[in-house]
TORZA-133957 format. One record per atom (N, C-alpha, C): residue in one letter; chain; y, z, x. Coordinates in Angstrom, 2 decimals, always signed. Each point is the difference from the previous one (the first is absolute). Example, Ala and Ser with C-alpha at 12.3 -4.5 7.8 and 13.67 -1.06 7.14 Angstrom:
# residues 2
 residu chaine      c2      c3      c1
      a      A   -5.69   +7.80  +13.19
      a      A   +1.19   +0.00   -0.89
      a      A   +1.20   +0.00   +0.90
      s      A   +1.05   -0.72   -0.35
      s      A   +1.19   +0.06   +0.82
      s      A   +1.09   +0.73   -0.77
//
This chain:
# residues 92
 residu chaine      c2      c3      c1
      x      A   +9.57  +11.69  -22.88
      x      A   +0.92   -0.25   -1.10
      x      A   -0.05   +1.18   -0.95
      x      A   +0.74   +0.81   -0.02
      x      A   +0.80   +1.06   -1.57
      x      A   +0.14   -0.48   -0.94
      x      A   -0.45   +0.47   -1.01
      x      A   +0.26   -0.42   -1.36
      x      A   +0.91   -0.74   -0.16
      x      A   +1.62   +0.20   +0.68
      x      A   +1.60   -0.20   -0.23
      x      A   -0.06   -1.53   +0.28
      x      A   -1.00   -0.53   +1.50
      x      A   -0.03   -1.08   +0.40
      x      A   -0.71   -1.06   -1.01
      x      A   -1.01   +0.90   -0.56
      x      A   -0.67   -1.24   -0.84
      x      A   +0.46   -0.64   -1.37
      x      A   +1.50   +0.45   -0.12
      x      A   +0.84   -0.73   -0.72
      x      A   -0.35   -1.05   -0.20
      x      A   +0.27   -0.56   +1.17
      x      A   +0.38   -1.28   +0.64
      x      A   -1.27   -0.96   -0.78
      x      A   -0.22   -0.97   -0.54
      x      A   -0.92   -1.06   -0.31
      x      A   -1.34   -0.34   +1.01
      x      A   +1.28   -0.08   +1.04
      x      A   -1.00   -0.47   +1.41
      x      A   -0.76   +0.53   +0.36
      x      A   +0.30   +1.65   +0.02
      x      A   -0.47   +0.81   +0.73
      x      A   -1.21   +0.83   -1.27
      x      A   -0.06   -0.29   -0.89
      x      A   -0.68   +0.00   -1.31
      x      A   -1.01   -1.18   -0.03
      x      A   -0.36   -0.71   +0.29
      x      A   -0.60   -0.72   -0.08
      x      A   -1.35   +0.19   +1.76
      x      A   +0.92   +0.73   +1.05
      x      A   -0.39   +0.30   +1.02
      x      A   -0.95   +0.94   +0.17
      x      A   +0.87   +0.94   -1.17
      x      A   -0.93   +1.04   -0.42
      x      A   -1.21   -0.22   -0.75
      x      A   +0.07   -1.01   -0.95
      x      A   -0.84   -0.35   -0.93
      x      A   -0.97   -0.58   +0.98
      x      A   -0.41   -0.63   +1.16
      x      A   -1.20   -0.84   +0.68
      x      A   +0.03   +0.95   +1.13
      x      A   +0.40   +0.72   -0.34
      x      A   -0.86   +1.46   +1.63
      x      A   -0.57   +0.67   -0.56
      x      A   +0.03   +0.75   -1.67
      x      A   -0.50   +0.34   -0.67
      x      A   -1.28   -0.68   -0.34
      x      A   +0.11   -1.04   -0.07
      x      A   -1.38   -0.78   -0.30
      x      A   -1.00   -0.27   +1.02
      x      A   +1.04   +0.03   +1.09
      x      A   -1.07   -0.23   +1.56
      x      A   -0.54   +1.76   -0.22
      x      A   +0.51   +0.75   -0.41
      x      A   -0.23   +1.36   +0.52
      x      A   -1.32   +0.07   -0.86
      x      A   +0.04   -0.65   -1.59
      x      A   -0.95   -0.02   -0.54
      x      A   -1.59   -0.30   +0.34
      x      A   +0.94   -1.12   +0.97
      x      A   -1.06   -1.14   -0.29
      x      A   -0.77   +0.81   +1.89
      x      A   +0.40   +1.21   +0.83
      x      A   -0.66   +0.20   +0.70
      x      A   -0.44   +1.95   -0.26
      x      A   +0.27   +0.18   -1.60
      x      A   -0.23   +1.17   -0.47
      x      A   +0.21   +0.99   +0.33
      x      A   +1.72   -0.18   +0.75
      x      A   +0.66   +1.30   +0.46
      x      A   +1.45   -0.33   -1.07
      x      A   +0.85   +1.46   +0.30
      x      A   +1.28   +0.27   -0.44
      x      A   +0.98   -0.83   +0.98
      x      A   +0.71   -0.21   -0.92
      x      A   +1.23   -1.20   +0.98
      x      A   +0.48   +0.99   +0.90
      x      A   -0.19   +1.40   -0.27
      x      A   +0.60   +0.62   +1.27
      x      A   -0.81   +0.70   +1.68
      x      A   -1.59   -0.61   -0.83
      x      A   -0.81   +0.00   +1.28
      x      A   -0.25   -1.10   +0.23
      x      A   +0.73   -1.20   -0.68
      x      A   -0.36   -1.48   +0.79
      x      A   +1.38   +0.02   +0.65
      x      A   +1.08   +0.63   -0.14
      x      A   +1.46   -0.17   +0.73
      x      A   -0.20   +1.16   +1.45
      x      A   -0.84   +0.92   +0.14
      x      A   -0.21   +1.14   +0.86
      x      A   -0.91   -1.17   +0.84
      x      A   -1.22   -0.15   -0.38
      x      A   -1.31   -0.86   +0.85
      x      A   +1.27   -1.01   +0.63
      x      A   +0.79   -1.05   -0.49
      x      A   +0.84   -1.40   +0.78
      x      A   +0.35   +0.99   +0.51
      x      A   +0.90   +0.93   +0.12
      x      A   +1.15   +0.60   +0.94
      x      A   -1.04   +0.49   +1.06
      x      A   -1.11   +0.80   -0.05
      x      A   -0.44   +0.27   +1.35
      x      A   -1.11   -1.14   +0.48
      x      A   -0.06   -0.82   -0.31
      x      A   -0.65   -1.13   +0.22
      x      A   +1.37   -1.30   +0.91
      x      A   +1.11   +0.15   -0.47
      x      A   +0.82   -0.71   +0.70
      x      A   +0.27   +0.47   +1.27
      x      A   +0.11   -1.14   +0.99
      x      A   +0.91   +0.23   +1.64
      x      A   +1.20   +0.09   -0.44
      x      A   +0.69   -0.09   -1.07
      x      A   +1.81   -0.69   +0.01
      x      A   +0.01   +2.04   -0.30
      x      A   -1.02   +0.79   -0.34
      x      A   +0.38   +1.53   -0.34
      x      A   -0.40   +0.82   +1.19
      x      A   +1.11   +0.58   -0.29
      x      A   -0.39   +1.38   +1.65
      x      A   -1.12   +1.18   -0.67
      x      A   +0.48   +0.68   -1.24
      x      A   +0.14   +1.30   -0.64
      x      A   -0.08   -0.07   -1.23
      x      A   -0.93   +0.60   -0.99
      x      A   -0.38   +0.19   -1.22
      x      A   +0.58   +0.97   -0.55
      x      A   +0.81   +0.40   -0.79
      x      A   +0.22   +1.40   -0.58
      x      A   -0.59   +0.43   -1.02
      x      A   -0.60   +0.38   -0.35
      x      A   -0.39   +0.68   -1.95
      x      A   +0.79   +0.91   -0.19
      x      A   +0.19   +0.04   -1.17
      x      A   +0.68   +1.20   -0.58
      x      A   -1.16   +0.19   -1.35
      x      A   -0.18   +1.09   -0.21
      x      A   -1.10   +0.14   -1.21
      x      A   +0.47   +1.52   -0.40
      x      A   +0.40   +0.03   -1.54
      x      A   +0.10   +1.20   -0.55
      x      A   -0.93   +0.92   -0.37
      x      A   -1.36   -0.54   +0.13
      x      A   -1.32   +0.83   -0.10
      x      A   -1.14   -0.24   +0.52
      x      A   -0.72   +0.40   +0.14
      x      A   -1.59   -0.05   +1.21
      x      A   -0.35   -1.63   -0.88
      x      A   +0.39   -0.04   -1.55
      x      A   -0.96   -0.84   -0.70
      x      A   +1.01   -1.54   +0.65
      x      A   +1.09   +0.19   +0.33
      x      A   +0.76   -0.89   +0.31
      x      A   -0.17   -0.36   +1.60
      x      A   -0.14   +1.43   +0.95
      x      A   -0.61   -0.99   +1.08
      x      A   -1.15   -0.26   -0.06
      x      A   -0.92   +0.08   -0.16
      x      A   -1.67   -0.32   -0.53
      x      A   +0.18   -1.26   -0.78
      x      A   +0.60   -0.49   -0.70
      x      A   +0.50   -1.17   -0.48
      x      A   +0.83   -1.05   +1.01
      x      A   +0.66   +0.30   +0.92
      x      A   +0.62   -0.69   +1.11
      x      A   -1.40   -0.15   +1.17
      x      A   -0.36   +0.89   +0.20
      x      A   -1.04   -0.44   +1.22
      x      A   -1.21   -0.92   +0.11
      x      A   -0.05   +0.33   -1.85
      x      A   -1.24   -1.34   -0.53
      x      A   +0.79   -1.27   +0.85
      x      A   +0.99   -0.27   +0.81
      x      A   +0.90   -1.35   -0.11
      x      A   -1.39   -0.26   +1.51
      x      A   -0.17   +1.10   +0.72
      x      A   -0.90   -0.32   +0.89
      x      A   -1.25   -0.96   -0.11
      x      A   -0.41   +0.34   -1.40
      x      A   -1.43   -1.02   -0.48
      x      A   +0.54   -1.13   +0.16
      x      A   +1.30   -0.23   -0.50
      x      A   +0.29   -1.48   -0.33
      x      A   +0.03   -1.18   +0.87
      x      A   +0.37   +0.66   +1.36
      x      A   +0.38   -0.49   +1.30
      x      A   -0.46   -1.38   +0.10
      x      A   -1.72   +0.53   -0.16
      x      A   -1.09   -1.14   +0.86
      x      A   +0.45   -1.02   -1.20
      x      A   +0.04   +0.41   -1.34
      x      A   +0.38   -1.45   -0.90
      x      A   +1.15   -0.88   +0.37
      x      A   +0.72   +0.19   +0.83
      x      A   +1.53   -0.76   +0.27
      x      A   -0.57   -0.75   +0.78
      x      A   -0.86   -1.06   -0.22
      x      A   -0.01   -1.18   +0.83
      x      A   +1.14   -0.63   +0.45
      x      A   +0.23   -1.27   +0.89
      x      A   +0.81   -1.07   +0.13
      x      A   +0.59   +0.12   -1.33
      x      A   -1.19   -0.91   -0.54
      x      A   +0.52   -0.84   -1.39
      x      A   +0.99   +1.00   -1.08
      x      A   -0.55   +1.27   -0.34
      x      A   +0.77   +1.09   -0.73
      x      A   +0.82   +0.05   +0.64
      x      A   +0.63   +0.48   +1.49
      x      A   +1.22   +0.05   +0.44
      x      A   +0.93   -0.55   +0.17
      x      A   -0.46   -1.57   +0.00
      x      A   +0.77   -1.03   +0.02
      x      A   +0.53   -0.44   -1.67
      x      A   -0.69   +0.43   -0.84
      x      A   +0.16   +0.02   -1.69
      x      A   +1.31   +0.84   +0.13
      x      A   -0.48   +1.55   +0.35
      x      A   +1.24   +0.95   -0.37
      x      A   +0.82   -0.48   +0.37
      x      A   +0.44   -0.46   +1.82
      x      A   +1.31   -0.82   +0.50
      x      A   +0.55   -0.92   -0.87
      x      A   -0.57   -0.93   -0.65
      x      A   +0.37   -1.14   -0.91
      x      A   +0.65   +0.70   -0.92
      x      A   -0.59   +1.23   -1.13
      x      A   +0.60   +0.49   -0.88
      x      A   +1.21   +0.81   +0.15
      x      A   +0.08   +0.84   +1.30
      x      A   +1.30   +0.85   +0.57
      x      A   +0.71   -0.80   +0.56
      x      A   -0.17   -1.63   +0.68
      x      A   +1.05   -0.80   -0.06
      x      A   +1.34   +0.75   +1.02
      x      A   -0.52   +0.97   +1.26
      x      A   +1.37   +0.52   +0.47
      x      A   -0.61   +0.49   +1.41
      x      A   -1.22   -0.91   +0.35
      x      A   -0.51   +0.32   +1.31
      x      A   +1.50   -0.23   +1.26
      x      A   +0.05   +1.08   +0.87
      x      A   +1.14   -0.02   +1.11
      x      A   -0.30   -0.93   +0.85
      x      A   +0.95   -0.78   +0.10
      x      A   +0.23   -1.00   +0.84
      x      A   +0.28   +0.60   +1.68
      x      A   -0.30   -0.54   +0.65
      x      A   +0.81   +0.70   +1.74
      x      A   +0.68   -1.25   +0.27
      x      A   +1.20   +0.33   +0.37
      x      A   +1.03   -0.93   +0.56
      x      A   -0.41   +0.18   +1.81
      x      A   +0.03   -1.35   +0.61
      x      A   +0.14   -0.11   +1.35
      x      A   +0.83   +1.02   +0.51
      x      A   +0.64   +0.03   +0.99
      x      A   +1.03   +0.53   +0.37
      x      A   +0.73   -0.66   +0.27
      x      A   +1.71   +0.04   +0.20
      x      A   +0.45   -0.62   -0.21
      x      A   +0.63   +0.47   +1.86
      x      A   +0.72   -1.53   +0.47
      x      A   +0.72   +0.65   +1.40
      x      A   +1.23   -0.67   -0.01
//
């Protein structure tokens, strides 16, 4: 979510309890959003983009975080992002 998105109430409030999980496992919401993404099967490919060594050195800490994403934390974040992909059967 971009700044532009967190308009939104919903998505403000989404922000507000990932922030607190991020707290509450003493990383940056953007190395607890890096750790889920390479920690998920539903992701192929990680990208970083970092404008300075201090910024990727700040993204790779997301590696520590990993082992903290239990079940229970991952299944928290799903609840709060509320937009896990569904797979449709196929249809004939």
């Amino acid at each position: 979510m971009n700044t532009d998105d967190s308009r939104n109430p919903k998505d403000q409030m989404k922000m507000r309890e990932l922030n607190h999980l991020a707290d509450k496992l003493g990383c940056s919401i953007t190395q607890l959003t890096i750790a889920w993404c390479l920690k998920s099967e539903q992701v192929q490919c990680v990208l970083l983009g970092a404008l300075s060594v201090d910024h990727l050195y700040d993204q790779l800490q997301a590696l520590q975080i990993i082992p903290k994403l239990t079940t229970n934390i991952s299944n928290e974040i799903e609840k709060i992002l509320d937009n896990k992909p569904t797979r449709h059967p196929l249809q004939r």
